[in-house]
ZAMARGU-4260 file (C-alpha; in steps of 0.2 Angstrom, whole numbers, plus 5000, padded with zeros to 4 digits):
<rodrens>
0) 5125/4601/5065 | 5141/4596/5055 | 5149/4579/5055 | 5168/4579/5060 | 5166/4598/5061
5) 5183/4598/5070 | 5190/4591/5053 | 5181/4603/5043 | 5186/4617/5052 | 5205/4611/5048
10) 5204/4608/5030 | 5194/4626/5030 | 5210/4633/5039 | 5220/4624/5027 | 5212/4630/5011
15) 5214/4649/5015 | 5225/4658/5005 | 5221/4678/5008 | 5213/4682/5024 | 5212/4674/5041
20) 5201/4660/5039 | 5187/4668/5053 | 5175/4672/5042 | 5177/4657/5030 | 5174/4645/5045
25) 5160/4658/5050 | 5150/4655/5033 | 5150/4635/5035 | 5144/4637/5052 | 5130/4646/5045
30) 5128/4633/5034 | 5125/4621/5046 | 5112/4631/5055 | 5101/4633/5040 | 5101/4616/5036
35) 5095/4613/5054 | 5080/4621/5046 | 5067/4611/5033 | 5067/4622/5017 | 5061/4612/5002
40) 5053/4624/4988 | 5038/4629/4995 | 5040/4627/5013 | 5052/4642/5014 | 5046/4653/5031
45) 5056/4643/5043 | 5072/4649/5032 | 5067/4666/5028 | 5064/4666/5050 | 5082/4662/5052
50) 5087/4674/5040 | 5075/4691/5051 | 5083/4684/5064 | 5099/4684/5059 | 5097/4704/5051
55) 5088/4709/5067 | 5102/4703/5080 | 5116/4709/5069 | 5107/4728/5069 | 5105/4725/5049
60) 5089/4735/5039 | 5078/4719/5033 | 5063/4719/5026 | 5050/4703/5023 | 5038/4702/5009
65) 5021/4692/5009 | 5031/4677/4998 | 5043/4675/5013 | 5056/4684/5001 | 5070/4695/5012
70) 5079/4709/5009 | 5094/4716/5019 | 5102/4732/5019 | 5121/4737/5024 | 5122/4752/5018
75) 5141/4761/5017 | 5145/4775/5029 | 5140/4786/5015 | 5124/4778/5013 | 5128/4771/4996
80) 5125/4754/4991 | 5134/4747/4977 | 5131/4729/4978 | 5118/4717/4978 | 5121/4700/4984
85) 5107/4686/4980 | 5103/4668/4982 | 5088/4657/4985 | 5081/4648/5003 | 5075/4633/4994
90) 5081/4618/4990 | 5077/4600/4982 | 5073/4589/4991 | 5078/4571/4986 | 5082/4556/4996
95) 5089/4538/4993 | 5074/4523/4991 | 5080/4517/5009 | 5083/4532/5019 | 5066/4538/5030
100) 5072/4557/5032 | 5054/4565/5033 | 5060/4585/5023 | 5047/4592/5032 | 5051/4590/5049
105) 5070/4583/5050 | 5086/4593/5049 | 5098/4587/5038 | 5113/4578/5041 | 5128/4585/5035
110) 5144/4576/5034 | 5159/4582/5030 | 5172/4568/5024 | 5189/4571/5012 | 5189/4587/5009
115) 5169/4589/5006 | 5153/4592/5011 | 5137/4579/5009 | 5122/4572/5017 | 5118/4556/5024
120) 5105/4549/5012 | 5097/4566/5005 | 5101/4579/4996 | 5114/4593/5002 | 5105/4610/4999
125) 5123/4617/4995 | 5112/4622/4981 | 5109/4637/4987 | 5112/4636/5004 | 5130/4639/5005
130) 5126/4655/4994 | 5114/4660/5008 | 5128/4657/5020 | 5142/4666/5012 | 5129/4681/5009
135) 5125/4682/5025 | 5143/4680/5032 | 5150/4697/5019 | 5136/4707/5027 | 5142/4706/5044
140) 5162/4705/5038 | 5167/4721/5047 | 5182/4722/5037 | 5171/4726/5017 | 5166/4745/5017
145) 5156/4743/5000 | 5138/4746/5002 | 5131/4729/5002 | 5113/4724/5001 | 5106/4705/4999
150) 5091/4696/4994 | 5088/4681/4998 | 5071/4673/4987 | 5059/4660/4987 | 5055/4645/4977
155) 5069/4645/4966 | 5070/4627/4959 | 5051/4625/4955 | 5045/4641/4948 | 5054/4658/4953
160) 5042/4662/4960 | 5050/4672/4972 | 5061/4682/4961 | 5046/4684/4950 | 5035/4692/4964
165) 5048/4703/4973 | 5047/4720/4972 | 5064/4724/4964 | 5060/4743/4963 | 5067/4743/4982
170) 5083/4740/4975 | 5097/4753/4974 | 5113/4742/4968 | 5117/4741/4952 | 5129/4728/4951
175) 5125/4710/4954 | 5132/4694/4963 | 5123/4680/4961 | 5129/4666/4974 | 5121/4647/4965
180) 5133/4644/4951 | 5142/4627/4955 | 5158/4627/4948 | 5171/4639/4954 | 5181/4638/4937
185) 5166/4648/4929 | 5161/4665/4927 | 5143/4664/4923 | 5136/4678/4913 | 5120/4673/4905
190) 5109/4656/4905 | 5095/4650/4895 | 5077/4650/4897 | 5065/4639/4905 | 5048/4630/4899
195) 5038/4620/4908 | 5023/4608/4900 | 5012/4595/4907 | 5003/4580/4895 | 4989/4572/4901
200) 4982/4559/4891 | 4962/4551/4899 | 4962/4534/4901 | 4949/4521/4902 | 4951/4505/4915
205) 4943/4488/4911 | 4942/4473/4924 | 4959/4464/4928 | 4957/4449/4917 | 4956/4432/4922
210) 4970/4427/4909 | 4983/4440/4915 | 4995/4440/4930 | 5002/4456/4938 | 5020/4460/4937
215) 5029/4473/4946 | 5045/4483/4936 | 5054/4491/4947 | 5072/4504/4941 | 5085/4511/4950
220) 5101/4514/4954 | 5104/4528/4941 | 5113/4542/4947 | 5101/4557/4939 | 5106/4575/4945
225) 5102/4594/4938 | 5092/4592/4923 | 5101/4607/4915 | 5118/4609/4920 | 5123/4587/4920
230) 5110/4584/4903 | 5126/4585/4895 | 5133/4570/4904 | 5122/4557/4895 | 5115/4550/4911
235) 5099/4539/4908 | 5080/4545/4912 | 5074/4531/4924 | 5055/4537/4916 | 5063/4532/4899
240) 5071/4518/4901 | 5056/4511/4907 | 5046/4515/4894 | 5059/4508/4880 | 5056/4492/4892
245) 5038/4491/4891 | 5038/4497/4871 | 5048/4480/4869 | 5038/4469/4881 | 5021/4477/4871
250) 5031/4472/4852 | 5033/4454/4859 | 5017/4450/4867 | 5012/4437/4855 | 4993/4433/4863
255) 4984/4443/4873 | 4993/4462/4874 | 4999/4469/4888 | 4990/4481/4899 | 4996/4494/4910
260) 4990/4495/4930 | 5001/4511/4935 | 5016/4519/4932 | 5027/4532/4943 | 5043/4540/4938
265) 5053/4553/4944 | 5045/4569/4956 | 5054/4588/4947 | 5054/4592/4932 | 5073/4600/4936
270) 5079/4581/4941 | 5084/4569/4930 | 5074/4551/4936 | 5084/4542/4945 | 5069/4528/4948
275) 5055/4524/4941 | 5042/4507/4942 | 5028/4499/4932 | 5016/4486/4936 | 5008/4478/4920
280) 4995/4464/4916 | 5004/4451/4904 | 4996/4433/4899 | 5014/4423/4903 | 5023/4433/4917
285) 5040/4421/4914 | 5040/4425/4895 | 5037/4443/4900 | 5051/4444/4913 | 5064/4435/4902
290) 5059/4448/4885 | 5062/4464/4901 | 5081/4455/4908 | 5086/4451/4891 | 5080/4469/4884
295) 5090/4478/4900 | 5103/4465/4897 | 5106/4474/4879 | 5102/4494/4886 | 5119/4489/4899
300) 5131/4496/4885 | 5123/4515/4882 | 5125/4519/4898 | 5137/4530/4904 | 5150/4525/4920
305) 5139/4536/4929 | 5125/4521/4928 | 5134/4508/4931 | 5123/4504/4946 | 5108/4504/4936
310) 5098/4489/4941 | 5080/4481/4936 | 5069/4470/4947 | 5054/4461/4940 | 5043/4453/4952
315) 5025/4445/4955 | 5016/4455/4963 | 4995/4459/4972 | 4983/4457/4958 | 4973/4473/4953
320) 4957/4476/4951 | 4959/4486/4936 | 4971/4489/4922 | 4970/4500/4907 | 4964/4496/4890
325) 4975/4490/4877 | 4974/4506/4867 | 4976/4515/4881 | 4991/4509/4887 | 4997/4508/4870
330) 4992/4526/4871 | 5003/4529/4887 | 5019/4519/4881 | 5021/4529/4864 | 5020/4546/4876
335) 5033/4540/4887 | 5042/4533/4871 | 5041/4550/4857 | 5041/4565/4871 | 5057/4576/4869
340) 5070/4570/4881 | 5087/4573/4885 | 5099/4586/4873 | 5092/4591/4859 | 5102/4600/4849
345) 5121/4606/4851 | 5129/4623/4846 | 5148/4625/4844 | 5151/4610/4855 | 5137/4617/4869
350) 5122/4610/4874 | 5107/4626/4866 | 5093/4615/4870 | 5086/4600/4879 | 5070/4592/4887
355) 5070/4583/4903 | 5055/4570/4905 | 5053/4574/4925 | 5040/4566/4931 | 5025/4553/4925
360) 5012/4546/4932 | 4998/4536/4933 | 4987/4529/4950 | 4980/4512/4949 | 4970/4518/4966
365) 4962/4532/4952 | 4947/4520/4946 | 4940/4519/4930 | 4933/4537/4929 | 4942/4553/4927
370) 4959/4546/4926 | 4972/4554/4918 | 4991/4549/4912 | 5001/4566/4917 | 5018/4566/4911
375) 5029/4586/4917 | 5044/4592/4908 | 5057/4606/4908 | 5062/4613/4893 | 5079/4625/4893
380) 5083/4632/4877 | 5097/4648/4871 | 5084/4651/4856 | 5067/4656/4856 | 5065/4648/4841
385) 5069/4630/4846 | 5058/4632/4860 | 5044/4637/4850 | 5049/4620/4841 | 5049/4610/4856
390) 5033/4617/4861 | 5024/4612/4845 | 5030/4595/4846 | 5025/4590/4862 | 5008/4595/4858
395) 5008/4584/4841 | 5013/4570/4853 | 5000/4573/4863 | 4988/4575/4850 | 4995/4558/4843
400) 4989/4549/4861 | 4974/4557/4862 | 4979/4570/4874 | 4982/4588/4877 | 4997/4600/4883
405) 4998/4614/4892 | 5012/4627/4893 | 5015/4632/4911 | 5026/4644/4921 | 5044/4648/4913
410) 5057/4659/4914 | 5068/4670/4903 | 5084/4669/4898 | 5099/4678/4903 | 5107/4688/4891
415) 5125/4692/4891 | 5135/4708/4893 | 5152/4707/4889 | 5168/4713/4900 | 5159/4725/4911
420) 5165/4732/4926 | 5160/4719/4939 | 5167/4706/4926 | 5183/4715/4926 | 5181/4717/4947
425) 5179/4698/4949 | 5192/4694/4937 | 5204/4703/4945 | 5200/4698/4962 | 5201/4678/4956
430) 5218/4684/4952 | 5221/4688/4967 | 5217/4672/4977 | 5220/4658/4965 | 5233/4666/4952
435) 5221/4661/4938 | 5204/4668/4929 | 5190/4658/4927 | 5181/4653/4910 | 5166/4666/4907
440) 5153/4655/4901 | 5136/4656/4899 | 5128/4641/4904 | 5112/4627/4900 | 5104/4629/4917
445) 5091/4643/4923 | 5097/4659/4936 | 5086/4670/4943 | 5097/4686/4935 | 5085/4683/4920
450) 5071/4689/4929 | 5080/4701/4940 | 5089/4710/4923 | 5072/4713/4917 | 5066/4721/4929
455) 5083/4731/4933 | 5087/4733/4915 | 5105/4745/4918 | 5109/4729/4929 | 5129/4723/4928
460) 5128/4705/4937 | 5137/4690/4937 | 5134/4673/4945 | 5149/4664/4954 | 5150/4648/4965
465) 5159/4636/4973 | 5162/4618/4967 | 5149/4605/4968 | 5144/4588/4962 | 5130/4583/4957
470) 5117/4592/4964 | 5099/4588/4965 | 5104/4571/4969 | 5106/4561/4984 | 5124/4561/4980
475) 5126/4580/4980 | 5144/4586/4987 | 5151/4605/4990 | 5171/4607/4988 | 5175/4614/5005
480) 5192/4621/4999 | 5182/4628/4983 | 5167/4635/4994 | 5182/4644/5005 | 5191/4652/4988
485) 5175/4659/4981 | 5172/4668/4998 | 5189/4675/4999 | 5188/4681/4980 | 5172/4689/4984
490) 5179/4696/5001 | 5194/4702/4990 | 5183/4712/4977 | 5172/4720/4990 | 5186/4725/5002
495) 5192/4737/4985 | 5177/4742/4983 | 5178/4761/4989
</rodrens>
């Protein structure tokens, strides 16, 4: 269910341009069911139920693979299909420090409020659910006679898994939309690939001495969001910051140094850290908490406006049993400090490659044996070169601490094709509706048309969107006027399309 849906359906009306607005209002409705439904990567079959259900009442050819992957079939009164439509059920799932939403279970609560579309307290899952929608809503628009097909994929924003292990042999359009770009001024035509690596350093736990007192380092209010398409922005890594804190905190202890109890930051590797808290061992907690204010105090002025709200808290807390060895936290603090993070290196003005630092931690409930520090990161890089270099030097780093890396799943870039036919189609259908062309681009963030051109290798595809805000945040927003534009300029392409 939508918030103020009466008003949404006015500026909806309002924003059309081309066509009656039916079928725009039609697409948000659609929407609104599927974010009835809980659909964080992984936990996918509840979406992938809606969406059978959906094919299965509307007469539609579906099919249903073993990863909950669907496939829909509209074929033309000929019995050709020349499009394929494609966007993913899942979504990240992020929620403010306050709100008690359970992603597993409730629906989400979808506002809408001037002129856009949000969530109270979570994340949106505009990102890719209004692709879903508008998908879904063009193959049941009576008036587009183009052969359509859609397929709508799993685990998107933690692996790709889905488009990986889909069979894209059943396939018979050779021209591609992809529906999760996320700014409607952009034609996307190829993206950079993804790496993911994982540090883990072994730790070793001594008694909490009697000499030390426990304090509790707490960060947030930082605004994070997608770590690919905003690294750009400059936003602050909540896992870094920290670990610049307890870098300076370790420099000044004077006595006895300080240890470290636990440590948790971030949760994706594709979010930037909005949070992050600590809790240490020092010998003079007051000394301690002045050296963490003062030291945040002097950070205020590199962040961004975007950060503004970026608070630290530093309190006394339940004493431990355990902490960790002073070489071992020393250990920890120089991972968190040297591993790559944010941009990395620019090309002609664009971000080529970057790190994001997405998620650390350690569990002071662990014990002393068998413990490890695990720190994840996403790399994105246009060259396969830098990524090679990036690769290298995380495991150097690791090395450094005493730890190991592993290279996990990743995903390949997009190469770009250059004014194809699609290209010239969409072009001319933005045209159309809004009088202008958008910029083709090709873009710091990963798409699944990577993995789906190298399977369909005479593939022409392009990835469109509507305008949203940053996403993978709490404070994610969808453009209603912009989500009803990029449904008319695809209606307006496919309608031509005989």
């Amino acid at each position: 269910m939508i918030k103020n849906v009466n008003a949404l359906r006015e500026a909806a009306r309002g924003a059309s341009r081309v066509y009656p607005p039916d079928s725009a209002l039609r697409m948000f409705e659609i929407f609104g069911e599927l974010s009835e439904i809980p659909r964080c990567s992984g936990n996918e079959a509840g979406a992938a139920d809606y969406v059978c259900a959906f094919a299965a009442a509307r007469g539609l050819e579906y099919t249903r693979d073993k990863l909950n992957n669907v496939h829909i079939r509209r074929p033309a009164d000929d019995g050709s299909i020349t499009y394929l439509l494609q966007a993913h059920l899942d979504m990240v799932c992020e929620k403010r420090p306050d709100s008690n939403h359970d992603f597993t279970a409730d629906p989400i609560s979808v506002v809408y409020a001037d002129g856009m579309l949000y969530a109270d307290g979570t994340t949106l899952g505009a990102d890719n659910g209004i692709g879903v929608a508008a998908a879904l809503t063009l193959l049941t628009d009576e008036a587009i006679t183009a052969g359509l097909e859609a397929v709508f994929t799993v685990d998107e924003e933690t692996g790709m898994s889905g488009a990986e292990g889909f069979d894209w042999s059943r396939v018979t359009a050779r021209r591609l939309i992809n529906l999760d770009s996320g700014k409607e001024n952009s034609l996307i035509i190829g993206c950079v690939g993804g790496q993911h690596f994982t540090v883990t350093a072994p730790t070793h736990r001594q008694p909490f001495g009697s000499a030390y007192k426990p304090l509790k380092l707490t960060i947030t209010g930082l605004t994070g969001g997608h770590s690919g398409a905003d690294i750009h922005l400059g936003r602050a890594n909540a896992v870094r910051v920290m670990a610049r804190i307890l870098a300076r905190i370790l420099h000044a202890q004077k006595t006895a140094p300080m240890c470290l109890v636990s440590f948790l930051g971030g949760g994706r590797t594709n979010v930037i850290p909005r949070s992050c808290e600590a809790v240490i061992g020092v010998d003079d907690p007051d000394a301690v908490t002045g050296t963490a204010y003062s030291f945040m105090r002097s950070l205020r002025h590199e962040f961004v406006s975007d950060d503004s709200n970026v608070r630290l808290a530093v309190h006394k807390c339940a004493r431990p049993e355990t902490m960790l060895t002073p070489r071992c936290t020393s250990n920890a603090v120089t991972l968190l400090s040297l591993l790559p993070d944010g941009v990395t290196s620019m090309r002609n003005g664009e971000v080529d490659t970057s790190c994001n630092i997405g998620f650390a931690s350690l569990d002071a409930g662990a014990g002393a044996g068998g413990e490890e520090f695990v720190l994840k990161s996403l790399a994105r890089s246009a060259f396969d070169s830098r990524m090679r270099e990036l690769w290298l030097n995380v495991q150097r780093i690791a090395l450094l601490c005493g730890g190991k890396a592993l290279r996990e799943d990743g995903y390949p870039g997009w190469t770009p094709k250059q004014d194809t036919p699609l290209q010239r189609g969409i072009l001319a259908a933005f045209r159309t509706v809004t009088g202008e062309e958008p910029a083709v681009r090709v873009v710091h963030a990963g798409l699944e048309c990577g993995l789906i051109s190298a399977r369909i290798p005479d593939l022409d595809a392009v990835s469109i969107g509507p305008d949203m805000y940053d996403i993978h945040s709490p404070d994610e927003r969808l453009s209603v006027a912009s989500a009803v534009r990029i449904y008319e300029v695809l209606r307006c392409l496919l309608e031509k399309a005989r």
